[in-house]
N, CA and C atoms as a LAMMPS dump frame, in Angstrom:
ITEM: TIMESTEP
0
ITEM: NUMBER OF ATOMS
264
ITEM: BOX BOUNDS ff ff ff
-5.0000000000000000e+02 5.0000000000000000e+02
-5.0000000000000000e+02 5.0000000000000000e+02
-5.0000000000000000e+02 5.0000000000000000e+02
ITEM: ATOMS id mol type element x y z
1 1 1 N 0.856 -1.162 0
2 1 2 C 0 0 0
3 1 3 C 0.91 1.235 0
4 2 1 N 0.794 2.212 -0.765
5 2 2 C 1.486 3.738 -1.095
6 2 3 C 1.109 4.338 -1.466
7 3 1 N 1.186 5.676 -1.378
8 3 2 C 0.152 7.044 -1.664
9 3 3 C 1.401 7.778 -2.657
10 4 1 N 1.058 8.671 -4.134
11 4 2 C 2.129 9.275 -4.04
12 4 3 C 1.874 11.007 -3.562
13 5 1 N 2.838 11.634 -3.362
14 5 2 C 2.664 13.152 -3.134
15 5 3 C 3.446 13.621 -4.081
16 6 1 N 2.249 14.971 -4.705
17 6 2 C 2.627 15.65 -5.62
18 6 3 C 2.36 17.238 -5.071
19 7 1 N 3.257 18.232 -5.558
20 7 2 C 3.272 19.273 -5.112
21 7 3 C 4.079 20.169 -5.998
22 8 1 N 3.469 21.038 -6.679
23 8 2 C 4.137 21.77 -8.222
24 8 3 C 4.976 21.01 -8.808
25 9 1 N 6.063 20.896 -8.984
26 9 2 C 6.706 19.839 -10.15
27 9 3 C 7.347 18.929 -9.274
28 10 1 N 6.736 18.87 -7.545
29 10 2 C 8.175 17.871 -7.09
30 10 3 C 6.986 16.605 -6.681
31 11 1 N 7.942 15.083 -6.789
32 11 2 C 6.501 13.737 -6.405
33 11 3 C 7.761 13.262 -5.955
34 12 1 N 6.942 12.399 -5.202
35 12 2 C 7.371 11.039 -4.14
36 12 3 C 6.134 10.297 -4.083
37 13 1 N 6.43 8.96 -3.448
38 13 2 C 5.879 7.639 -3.778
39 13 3 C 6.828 7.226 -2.516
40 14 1 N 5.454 7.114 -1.435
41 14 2 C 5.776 6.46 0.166
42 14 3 C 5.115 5.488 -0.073
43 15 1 N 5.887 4.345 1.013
44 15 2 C 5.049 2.666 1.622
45 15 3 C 4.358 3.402 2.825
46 16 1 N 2.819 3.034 2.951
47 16 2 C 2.588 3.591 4.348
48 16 3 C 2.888 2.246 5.455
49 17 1 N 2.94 1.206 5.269
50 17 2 C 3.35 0.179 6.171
51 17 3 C 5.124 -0.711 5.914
52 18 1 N 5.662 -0.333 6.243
53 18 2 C 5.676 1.011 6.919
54 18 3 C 6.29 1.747 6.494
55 19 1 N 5.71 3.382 7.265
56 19 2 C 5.868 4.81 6.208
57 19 3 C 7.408 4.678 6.061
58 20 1 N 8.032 4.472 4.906
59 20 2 C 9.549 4.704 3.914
60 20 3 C 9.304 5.376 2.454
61 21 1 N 9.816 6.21 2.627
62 21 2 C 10.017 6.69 1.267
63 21 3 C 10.64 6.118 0.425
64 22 1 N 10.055 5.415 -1.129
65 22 2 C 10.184 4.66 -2.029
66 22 3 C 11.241 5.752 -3.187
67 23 1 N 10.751 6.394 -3.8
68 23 2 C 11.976 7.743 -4.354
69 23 3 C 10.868 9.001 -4.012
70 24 1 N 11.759 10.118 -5.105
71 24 2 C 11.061 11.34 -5.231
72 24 3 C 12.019 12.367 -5.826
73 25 1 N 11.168 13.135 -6.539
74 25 2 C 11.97 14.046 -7.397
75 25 3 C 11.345 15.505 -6.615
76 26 1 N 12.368 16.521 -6.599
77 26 2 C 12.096 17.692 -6.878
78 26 3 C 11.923 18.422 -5.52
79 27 1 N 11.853 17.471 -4.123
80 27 2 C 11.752 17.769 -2.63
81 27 3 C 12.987 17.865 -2.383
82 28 1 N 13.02 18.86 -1.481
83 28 2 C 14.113 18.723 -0.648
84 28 3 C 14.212 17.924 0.538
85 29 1 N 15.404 17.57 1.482
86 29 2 C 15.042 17.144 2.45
87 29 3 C 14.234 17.424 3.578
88 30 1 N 14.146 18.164 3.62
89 30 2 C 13.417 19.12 4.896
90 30 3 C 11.864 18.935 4.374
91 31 1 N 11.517 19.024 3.037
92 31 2 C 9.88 18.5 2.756
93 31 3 C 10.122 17.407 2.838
94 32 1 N 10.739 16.46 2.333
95 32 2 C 10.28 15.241 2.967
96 32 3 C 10.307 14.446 3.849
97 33 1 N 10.931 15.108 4.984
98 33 2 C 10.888 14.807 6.331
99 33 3 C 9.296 15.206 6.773
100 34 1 N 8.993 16.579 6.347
101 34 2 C 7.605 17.141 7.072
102 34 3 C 6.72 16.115 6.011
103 35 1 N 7.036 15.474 5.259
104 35 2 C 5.516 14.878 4.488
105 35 3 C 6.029 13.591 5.175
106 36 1 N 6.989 12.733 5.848
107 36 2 C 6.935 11.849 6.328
108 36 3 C 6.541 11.793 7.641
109 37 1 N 6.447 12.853 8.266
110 37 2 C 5.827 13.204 9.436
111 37 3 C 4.256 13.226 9.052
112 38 1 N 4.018 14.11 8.547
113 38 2 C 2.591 13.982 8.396
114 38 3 C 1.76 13.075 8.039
115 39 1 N 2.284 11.645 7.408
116 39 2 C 2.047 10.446 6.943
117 39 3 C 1.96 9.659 7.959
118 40 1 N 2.953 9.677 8.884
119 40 2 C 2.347 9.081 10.416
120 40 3 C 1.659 9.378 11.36
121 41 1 N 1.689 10.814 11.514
122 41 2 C 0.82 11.518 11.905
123 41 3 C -0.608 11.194 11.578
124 42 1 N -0.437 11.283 10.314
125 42 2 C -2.462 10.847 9.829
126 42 3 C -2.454 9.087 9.152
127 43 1 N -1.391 8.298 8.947
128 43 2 C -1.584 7.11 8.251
129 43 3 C -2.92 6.248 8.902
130 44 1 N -3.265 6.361 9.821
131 44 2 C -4.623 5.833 9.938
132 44 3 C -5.878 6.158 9.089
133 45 1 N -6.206 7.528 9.069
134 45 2 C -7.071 8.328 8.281
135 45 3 C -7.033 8.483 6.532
136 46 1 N -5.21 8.278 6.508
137 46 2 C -4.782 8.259 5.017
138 46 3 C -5.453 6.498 4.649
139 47 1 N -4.835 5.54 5.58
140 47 2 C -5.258 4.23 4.974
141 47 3 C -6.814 3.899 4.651
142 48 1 N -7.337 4.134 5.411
143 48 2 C -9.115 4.395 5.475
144 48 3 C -9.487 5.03 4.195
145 49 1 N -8.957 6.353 3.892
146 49 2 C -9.11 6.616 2.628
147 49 3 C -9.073 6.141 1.318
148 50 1 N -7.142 5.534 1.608
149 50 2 C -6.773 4.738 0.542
150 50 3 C -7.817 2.874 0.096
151 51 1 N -8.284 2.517 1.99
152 51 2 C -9.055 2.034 1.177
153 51 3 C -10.589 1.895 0.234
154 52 1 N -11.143 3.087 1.115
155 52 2 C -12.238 3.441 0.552
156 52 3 C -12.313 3.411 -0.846
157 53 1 N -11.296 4.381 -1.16
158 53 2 C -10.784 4.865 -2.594
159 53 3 C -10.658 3.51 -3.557
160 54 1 N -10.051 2.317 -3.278
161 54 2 C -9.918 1.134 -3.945
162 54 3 C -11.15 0.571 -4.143
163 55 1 N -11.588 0.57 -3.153
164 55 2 C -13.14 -0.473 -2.822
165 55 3 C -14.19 0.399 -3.923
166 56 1 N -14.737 1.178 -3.564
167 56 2 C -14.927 2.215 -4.628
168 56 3 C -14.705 1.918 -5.721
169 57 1 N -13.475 2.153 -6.118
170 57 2 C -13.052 1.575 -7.582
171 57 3 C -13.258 0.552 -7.898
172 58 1 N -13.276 -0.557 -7.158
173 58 2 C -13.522 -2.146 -7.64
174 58 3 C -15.067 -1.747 -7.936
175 59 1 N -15.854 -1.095 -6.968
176 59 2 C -17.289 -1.646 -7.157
177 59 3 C -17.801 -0.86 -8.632
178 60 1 N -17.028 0.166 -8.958
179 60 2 C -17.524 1.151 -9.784
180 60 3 C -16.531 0.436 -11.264
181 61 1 N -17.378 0.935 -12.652
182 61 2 C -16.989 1.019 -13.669
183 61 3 C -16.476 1.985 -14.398
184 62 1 N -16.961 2.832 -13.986
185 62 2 C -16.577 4.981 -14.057
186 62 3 C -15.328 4.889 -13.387
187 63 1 N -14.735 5.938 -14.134
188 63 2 C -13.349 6.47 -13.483
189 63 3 C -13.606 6.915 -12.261
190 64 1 N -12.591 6.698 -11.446
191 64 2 C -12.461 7.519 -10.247
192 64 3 C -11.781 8.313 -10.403
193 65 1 N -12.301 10.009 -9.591
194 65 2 C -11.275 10.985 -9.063
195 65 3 C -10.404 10.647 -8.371
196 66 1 N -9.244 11.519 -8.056
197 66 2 C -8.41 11.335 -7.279
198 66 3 C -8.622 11.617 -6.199
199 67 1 N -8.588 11.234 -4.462
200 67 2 C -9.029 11.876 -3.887
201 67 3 C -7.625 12.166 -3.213
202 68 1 N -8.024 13.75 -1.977
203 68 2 C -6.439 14.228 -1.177
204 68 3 C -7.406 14.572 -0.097
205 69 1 N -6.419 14.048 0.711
206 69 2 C -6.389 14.307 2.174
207 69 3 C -5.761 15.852 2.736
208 70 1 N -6.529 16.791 2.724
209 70 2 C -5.911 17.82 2.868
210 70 3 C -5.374 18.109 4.549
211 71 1 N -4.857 19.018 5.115
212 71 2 C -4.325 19.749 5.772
213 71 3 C -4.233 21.015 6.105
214 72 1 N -4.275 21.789 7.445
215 72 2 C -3.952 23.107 7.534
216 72 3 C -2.93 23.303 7.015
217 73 1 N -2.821 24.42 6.052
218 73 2 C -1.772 25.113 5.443
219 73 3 C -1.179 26.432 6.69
220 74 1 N -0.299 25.836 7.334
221 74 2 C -0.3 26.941 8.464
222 74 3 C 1.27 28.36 7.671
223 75 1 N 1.544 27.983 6.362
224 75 2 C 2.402 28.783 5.845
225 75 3 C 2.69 28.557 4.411
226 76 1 N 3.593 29.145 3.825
227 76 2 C 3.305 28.858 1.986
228 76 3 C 4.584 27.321 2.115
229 77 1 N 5.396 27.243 2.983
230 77 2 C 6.028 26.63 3.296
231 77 3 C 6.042 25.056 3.246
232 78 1 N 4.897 24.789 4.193
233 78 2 C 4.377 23.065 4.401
234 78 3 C 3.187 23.031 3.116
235 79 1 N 3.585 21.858 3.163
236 79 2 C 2.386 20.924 2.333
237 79 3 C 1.364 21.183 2.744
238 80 1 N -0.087 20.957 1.878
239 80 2 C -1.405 21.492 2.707
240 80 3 C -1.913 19.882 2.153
241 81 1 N -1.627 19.245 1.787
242 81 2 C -2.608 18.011 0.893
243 81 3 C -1.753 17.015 0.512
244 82 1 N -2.231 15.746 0.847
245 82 2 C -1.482 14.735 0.451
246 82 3 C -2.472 14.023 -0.619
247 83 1 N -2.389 13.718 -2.154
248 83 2 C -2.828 13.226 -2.738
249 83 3 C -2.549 12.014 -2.756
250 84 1 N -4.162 10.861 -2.605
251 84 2 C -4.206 9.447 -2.734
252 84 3 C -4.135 8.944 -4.275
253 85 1 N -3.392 8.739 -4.935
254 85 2 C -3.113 8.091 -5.956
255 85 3 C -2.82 6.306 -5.776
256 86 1 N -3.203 5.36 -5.089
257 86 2 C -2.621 4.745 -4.657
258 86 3 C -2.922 3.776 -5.813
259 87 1 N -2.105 2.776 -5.346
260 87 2 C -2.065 1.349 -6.062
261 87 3 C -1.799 -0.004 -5.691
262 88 1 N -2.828 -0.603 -6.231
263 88 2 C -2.477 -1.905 -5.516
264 88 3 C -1.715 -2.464 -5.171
């Protein structure tokens, strides 16, 4: 199970069990420390999502949206949203 995060031109692609960062382009370290924080921080709420989001998709024939788990944006700084892109 992995979610990826996208954020203007920079992505990563985390395992949430357990949360490791798989690669990523375009973050620095310091974001992806705070998006690996925030992934444990919420990986309960993110997984629930992620599986909703699947189940959903199995039952449906229509495309699915993407869905994101957003966040207080407490500065232009941090991430405000982690997008569920996930995959089986």
């Amino acid at each position: 199970m992995h979610i990826h995060i996208e954020c203007d031109a920079a992505f990563a692609k985390f395992w949430l069990v357990p949360v490791k960062l798989q690669h990523s382009i375009g973050f620095s370290r310091a974001e992806l420390v705070k998006v690996e924080n925030l992934i444990v921080e919420h990986r309960e709420t993110i997984m629930e999502a992620w599986n909703s989001w699947h189940y959903l998709k199995r039952k449906s024939t229509r495309c699915c949206t993407n869905q994101h788990i957003s966040f207080p944006q407490k500065n232009r700084g941090e991430l405000s949203s982690l997008p569920l892109q996930g995959e089986g």
